[in-house]
C-alpha positions as CSV (number, residue, x, y, z in Angstrom):
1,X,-19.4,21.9,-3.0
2,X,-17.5,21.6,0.2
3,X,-18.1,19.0,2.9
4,X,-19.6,19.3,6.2
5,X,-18.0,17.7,9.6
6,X,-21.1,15.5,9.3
7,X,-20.0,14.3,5.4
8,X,-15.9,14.5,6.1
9,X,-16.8,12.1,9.3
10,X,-17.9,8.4,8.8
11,X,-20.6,6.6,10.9
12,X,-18.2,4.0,12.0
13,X,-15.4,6.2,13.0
14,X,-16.4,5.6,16.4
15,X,-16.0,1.8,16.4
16,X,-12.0,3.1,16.3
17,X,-10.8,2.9,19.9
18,X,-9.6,5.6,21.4
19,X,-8.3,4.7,24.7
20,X,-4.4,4.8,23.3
21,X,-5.1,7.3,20.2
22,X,-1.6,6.5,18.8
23,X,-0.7,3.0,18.9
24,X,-2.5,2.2,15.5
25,X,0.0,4.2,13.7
26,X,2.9,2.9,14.7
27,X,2.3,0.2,12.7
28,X,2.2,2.9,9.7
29,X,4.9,4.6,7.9
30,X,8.1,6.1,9.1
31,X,6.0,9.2,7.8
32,X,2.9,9.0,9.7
33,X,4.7,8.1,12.9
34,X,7.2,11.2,12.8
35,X,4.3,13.5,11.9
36,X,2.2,11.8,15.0
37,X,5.4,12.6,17.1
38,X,6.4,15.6,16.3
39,X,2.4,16.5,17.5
40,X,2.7,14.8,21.0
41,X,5.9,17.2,21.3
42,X,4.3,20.1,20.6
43,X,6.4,20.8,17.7
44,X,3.7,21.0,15.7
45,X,0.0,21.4,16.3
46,X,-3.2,19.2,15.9
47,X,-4.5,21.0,12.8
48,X,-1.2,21.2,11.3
49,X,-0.3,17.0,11.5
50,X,-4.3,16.3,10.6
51,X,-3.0,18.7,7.6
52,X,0.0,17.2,6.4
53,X,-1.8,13.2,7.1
54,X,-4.9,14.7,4.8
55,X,-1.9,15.9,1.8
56,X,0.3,12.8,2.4
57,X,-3.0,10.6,1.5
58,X,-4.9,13.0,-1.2
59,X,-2.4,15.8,-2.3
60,X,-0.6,16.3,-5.2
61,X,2.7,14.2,-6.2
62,X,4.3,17.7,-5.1
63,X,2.4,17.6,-2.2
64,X,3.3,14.0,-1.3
65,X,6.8,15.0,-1.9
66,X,7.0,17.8,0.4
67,X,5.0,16.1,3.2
68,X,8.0,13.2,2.7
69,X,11.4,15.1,2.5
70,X,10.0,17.0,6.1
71,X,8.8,13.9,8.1
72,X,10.7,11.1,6.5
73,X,14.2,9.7,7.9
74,X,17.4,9.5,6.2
75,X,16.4,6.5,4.0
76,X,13.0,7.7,2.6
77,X,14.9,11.1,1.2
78,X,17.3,9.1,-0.5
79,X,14.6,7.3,-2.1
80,X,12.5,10.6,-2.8
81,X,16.0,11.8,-4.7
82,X,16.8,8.8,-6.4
83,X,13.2,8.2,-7.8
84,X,13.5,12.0,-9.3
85,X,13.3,12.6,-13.0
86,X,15.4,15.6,-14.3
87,X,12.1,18.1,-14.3
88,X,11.5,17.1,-10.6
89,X,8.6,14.7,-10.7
90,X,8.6,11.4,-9.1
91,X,9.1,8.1,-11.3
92,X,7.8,6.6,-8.0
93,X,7.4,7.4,-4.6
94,X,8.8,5.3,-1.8
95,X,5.6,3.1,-1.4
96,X,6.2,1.9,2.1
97,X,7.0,5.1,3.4
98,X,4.3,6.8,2.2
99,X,1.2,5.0,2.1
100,X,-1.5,5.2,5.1
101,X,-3.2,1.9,5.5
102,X,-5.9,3.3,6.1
103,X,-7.1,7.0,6.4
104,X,-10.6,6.4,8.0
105,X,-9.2,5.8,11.7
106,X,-7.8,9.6,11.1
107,X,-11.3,11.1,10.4
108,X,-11.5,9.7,13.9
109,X,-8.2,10.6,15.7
110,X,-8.7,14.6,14.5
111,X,-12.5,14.5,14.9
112,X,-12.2,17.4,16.7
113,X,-10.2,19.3,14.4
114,X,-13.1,18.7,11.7
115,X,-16.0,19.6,14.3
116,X,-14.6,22.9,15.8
117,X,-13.3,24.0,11.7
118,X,-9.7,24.2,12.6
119,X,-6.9,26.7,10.7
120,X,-6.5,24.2,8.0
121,X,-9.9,22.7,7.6
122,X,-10.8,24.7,4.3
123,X,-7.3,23.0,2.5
124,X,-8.3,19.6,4.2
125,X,-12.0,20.1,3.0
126,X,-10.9,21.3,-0.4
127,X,-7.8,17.9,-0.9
128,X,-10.7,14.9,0.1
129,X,-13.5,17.4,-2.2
130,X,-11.1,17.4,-5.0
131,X,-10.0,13.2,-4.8
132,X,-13.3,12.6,-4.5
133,X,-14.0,13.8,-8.1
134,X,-16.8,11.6,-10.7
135,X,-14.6,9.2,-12.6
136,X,-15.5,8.4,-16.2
137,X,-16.4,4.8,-16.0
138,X,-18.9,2.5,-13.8
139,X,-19.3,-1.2,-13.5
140,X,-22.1,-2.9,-11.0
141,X,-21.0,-5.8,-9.8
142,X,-22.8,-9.3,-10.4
143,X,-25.2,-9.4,-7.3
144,X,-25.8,-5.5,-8.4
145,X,-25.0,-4.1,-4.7
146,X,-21.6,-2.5,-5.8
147,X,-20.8,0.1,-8.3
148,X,-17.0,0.4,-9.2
149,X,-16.5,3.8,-10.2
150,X,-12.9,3.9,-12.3
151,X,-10.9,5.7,-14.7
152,X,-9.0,4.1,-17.6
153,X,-6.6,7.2,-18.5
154,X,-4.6,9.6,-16.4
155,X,-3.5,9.7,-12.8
156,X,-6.3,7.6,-11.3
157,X,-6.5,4.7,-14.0
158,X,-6.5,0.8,-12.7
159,X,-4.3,-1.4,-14.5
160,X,-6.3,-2.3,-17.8
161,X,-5.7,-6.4,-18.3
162,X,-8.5,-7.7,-19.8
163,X,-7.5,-11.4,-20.1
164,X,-11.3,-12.2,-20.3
165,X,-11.7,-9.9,-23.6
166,X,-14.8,-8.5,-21.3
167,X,-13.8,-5.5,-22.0
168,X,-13.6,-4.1,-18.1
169,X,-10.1,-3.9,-16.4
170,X,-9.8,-7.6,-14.2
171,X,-8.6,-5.4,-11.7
172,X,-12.3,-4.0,-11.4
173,X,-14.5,-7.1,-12.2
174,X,-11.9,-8.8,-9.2
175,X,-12.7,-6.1,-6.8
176,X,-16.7,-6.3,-7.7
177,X,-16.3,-10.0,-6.7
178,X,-14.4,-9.8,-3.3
179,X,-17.2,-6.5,-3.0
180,X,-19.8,-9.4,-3.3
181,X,-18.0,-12.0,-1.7
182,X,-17.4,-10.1,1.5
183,X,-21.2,-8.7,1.4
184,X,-22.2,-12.7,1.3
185,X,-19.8,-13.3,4.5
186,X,-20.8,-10.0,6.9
187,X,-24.1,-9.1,5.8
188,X,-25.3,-13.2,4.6
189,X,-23.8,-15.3,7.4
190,X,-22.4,-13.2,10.3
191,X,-25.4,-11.1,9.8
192,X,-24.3,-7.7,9.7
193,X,-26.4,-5.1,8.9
194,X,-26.3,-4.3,5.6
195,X,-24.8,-1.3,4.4
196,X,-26.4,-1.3,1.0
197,X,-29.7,0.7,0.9
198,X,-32.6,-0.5,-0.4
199,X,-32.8,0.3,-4.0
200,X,-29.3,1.6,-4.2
201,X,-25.6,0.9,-5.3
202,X,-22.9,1.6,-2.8
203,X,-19.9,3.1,-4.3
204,X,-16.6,2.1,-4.8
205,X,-14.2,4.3,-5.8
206,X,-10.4,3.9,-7.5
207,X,-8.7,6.5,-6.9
208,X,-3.9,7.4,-6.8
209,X,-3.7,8.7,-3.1
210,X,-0.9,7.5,-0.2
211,X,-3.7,5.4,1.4
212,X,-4.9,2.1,0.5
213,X,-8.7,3.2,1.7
214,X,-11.2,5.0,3.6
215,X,-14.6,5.3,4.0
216,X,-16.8,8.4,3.8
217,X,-20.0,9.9,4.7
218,X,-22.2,10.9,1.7
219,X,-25.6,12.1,2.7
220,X,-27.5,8.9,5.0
221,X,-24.9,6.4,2.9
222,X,-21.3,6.2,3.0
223,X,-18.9,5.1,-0.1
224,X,-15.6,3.5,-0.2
225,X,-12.4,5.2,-1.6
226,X,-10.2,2.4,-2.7
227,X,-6.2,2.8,-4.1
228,X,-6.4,2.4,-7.9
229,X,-3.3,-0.1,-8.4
230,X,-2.7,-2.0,-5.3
């Protein structure tokens, strides 16, 4: 099922200022940065850099490739050759170069893209579907307010060290603590309102994408997207 502007858009995107609509990236990659530059020339268009953000963060590893040897400098192709294996895939992608921070502040930044169902929207719709796929395992953590949803196999597996023979990954029992943790600090003492409905688990998922997170709409929730290995 495909999203809606209302489900691709979160309900805090608008706490993202937008009186200077570009200085948040330029503290992002040498990718971002020359795709966000190239659209303020007019070299290419709104749809097609909200495009090309959407497949640097969710595409493929061909995908991610492309995006990099046509926006990166010098130094990022040299690392995209060197990292090749000798049937073309990646051993690893240039990390810094690649990853968004965070992909959220772009829902906002191309809001009108997603509203008015630009060119591309159908391919952008169909890369954050697709990422956003069920994974295989679950784990609630202690205070029961956040489910990690994770994969122990294939591209989106988290690193599987189980020093406390629990037998869930430490990576995912560490991120359902700092999930509680930081619920006790906004929600507990700063007294934010909490984002957890009543009843309900809010999701966290681990997913491989060029971003670190985001946050999406899902019906009158949101969930969290979440890089599996960082």
């Amino acid at each position: 099922m495909g999203l809606s502007a209302q489900d691709i858009l979160s309900p805090t995107d608008t706490l993202v200022s937008e009186t200077h609509p570009h200085e948040h990236h330029h503290g992002e990659s040498v990718v971002v940065s020359s795709i966000m530059d190239e659209m303020s020339t007019g070299s290419i268009s709104r749809d097609e850099a909200f495009l090309e953000i959407t497949r640097l963060v969710f595409g493929s590893e061909a995908d991610r490739g492309e995006v990099l040897r046509r926006f990166g400098d010098d130094d990022v192709r040299r690392q995209i050759e060197e990292s090749k294996t000798q049937d073309g895939a990646f051993l690893d992608l240039p990390h810094e170069s690649h990853t968004v921070r965070c992909f959220t502040p772009f829902l906002n930044e191309f809001r009108d893209v997603i509203e008015r169902g630009g060119e591309h929207i159908a391919e952008i719709n169909d890369l954050i579907t697709m990422s956003s796929e069920i994974a295989s395992e679950e784990y609630v953590s202690p205070s029961g307010k956040f489910r990690m949803v994770y994969e122990v196999s294939g591209t989106h597996a988290v690193p599987l060290d189980d020093e406390t023979g629990s037998g869930i990954p430490d990576y995912i029992e560490m991120a359902a603590h700092y999930a509680d943790s930081t619920w006790n600090y906004m929600v507990g003492t700063l007294g934010f309102v909490d984002p957890v409905l009543p009843g309900s688990t809010y999701e966290i998922q681990f997913r491989s994408m060029g971003a670190y997170g985001s946050t999406h709409s899902s019906g009158t929730t949101t969930f969290i997207r979440v890089h599996n290995n960082f």
